[in-house]
C-alpha positions, -999 to +999 in steps of 0.1 A: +594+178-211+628+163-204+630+182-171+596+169-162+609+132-174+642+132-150+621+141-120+595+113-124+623+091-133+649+104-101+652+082-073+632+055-091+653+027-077+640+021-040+619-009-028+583+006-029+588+015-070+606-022-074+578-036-059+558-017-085+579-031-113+578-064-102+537-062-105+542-047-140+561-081-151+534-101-135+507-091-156+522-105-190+527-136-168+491-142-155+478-133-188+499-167-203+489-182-178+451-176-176+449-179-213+469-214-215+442-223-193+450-226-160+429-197-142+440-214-104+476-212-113+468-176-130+451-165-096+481-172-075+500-152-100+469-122-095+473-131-054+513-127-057+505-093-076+479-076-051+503-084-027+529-061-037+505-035-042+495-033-002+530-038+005+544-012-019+523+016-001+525+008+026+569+005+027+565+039+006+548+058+038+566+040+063+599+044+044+593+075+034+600+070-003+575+089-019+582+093-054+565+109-085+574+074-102+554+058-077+523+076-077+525+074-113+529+039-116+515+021-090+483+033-103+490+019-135+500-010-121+467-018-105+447-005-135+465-030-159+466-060-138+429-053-127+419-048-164+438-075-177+422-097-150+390-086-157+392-090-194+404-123-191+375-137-167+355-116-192+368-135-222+359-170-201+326-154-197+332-155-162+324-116-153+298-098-176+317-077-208+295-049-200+317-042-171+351-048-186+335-022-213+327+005-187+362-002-168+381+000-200+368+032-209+369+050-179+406+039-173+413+054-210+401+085-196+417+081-164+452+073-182+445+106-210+439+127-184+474+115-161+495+121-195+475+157-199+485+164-163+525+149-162+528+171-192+515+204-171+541+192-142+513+179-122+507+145-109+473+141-092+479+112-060+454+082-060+422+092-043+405+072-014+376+062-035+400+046-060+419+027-032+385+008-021+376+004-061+409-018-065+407-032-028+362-044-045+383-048-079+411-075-061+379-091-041+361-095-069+383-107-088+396-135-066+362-145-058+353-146-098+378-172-096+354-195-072+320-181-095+307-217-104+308-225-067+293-198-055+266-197-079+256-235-072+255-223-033+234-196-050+257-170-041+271-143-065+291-120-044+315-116-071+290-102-090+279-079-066+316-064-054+325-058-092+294-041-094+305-020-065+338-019-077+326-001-108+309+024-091+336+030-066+362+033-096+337+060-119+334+081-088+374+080-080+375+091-117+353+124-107+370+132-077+401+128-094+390+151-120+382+174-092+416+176-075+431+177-111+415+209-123+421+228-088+459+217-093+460+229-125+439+262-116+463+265-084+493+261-108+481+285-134+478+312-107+514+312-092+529+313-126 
């Protein structure tokens, strides 16, 4: 397990996985700040975070510094500032608890099932479908922000991109169990 720790910890310092960490310090930070009450000031803070995300990938390829810590925790990243944003509009009574519910749960499984895999070795790589949840998720969320206007203009497209957000994330979560059981089978038969 110590082996497996040193390489997702090796060559952690580059500007893709700082990026990461600097989202991971946001999240505390919009959370205090949403909660003190000022969801505009709180949504600049969300903005500021989603923002590192595209850039983060996108310097990773373009860099070329792929690392295990990065698709371990830039995933992470996006799951707890998407969940904390969503509980947090939730609490406001904002977004509708029954989808923080189902987004809660299914990110327990998704983060259970990345520990199961690190400890077999394996880390399973975002999947598409995941991608276009959080791109719906980050939409959503920034329009949640604008929901009284938009439902006085009798529009609730917030509404309907978390809805697809949701769907989008449950079937990331199958196709990521997918490619996680043919790693694991692939593993199991070269050793």
């Amino acid at each position: 397990m110590k082996e497996r720790l040193n390489k997702l910890f090796a060559n952690v310092w580059n500007i893709p996985n700082v990026l990461t960490m600097i989202r991971l310090a946001l999240i505390p930070l919009f959370a205090v700040i949403h909660r003190a009450g000022y969801p505009k000031q709180a949504l600049v803070v969300f903005c500021a975070a989603s923002l590192t995300d595209a850039l983060d990938g996108f310097l990773a390829r373009k860099l070329n510094q792929i690392t295990d810590f990065g698709k371990l925790f830039d995933p992470l990243a996006d799951k707890l500032m998407v969940l904390t944003a969503l509980f947090c509009q939730g609490k406001a009574g904002v977004l509708p608890r029954s989808a923080v519910l189902i987004v809660l749960g299914k990110e327990v499984c998704m983060v259970a099932g990345a520990m199961f895999m690190l400890g077999k070795g394996v880390v399973v790589s975002a999947n598409y479908f995941g991608k276009a949840a959080t791109v719906c998720f980050i939409l959503s969320l920034i329009l949640s922000f604008f929901h009284e206007e938009m439902a006085a203009w009798g529009y609730r497209v917030d509404l309907i991109l978390l809805w697809i957000s949701v769907g989008l994330s449950l079937l990331a979560m199958g196709v990521y169990a997918v490619q996680a059981w043919r790693q694991l089978r692939k593993k199991g038969e070269t050793t």
